[in-house]
C-alpha positions in Angstrom: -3.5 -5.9 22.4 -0.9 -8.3 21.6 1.3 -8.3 18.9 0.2 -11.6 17.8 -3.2 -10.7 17.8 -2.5 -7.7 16.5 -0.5 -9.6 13.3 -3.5 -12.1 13.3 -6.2 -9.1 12.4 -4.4 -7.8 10.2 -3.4 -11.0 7.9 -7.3 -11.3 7.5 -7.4 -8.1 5.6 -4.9 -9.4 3.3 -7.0 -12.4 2.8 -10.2 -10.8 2.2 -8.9 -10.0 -1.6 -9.0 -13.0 -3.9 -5.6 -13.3 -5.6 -7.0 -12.0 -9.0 -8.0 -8.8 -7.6 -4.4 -7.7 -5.8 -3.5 -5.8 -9.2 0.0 -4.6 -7.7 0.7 -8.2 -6.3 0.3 -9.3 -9.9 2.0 -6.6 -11.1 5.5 -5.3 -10.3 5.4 -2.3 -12.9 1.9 -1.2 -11.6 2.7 -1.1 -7.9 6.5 1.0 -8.8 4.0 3.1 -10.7 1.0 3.6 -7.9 4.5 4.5 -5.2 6.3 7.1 -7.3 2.7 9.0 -7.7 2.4 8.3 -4.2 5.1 10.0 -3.2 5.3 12.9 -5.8 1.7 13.8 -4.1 2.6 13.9 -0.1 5.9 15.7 -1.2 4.0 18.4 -2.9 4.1 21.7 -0.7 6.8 21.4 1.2 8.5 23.9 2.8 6.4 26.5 0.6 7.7 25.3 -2.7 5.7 23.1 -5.2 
């Protein structure tokens, strides 16, 4: 698959969400929030210390 195509299926997911529903879009705060928990979780464990 092309990369166009490949940008074109994608977009329509991004559509598919009305504007009022994209919480971190509308929110700055919320989505910094949503990233640091993000990335507290995945780094738990890591090389056997938590």
């Amino acid at each position: 698959m092309d990369l166009e195509r490949q940008r074109e299926i994608a977009s329509k997911g991004g559509r598919s969400v009305p504007a009022e529903k994209r919480s971190f879009s509308q929110d700055r705060e919320l989505a910094s929030t949503a990233g640091r928990k993000g990335g507290q979780a995945t780094g738990t464990g890591r090389d056997g210390a938590e």
